[in-house]
N, C-alpha and C positions, 0 to 999 in steps of 0.2 A: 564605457565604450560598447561592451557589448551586453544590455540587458535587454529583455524580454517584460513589458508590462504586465501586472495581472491584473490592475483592474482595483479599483479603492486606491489608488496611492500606493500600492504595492508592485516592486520589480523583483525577478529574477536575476541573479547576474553570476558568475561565476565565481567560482571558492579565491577568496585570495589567498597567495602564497603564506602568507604569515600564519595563517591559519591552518594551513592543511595539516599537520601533526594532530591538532585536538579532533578531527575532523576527520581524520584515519581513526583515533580512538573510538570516536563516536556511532561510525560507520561498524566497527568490532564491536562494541557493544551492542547493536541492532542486529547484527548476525547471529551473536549468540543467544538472544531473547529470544527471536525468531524461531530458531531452530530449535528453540525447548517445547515450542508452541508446536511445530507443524509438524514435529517427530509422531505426534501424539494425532492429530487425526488431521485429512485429507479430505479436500472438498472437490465435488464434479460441479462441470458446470453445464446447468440444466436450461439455460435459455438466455437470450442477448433480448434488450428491448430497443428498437431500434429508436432513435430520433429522441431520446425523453425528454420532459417538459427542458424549457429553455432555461439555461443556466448562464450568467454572462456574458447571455448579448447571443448563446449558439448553440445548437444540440446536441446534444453526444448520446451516444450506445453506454446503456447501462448491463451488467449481465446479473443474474441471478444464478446463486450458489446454494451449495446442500452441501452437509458434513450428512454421509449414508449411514441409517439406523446401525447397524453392527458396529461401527469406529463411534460412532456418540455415546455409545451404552461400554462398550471398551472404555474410552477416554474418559469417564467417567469414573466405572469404576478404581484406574487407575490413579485419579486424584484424590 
């Protein structure tokens, strides 16, 4: 009823009920991955490209990121 195409035979659709329990777990686990990663160094963001090459069928803004000299040599030596 209510899906979103993406494009190859692929849709979008929303979680079904049955599933949401594993799906809360799954979501808790990418929190806390996440947050082991991005405790550790932080990225600015140095530029947007507007319009980039066409990607199915439409353009989109891509940006461009930097983790700064001082948090890479940090984060480093902390691993």
């Amino acid at each position: 009823m209510y899906a979103a195409s993406l494009g190859d035979d692929a849709e979008l659709r929303p979680p079904e009920p049955w599933r949401a329990e594993a799906f809360l777990v799954h979501i808790g686990r990418g929190r806390e991955f996440i947050g082991q990663h991005d405790a550790r160094l932080g990225t600015t963001r140095d530029g947007v490209l507007r319009a980039s090459p066409l990607y199915r069928g439409s353009r989109r803004d891509g940006e461009i990121r930097s983790v700064p000299a001082p948090q890479w040599r940090a984060g480093n030596r902390a691993s």
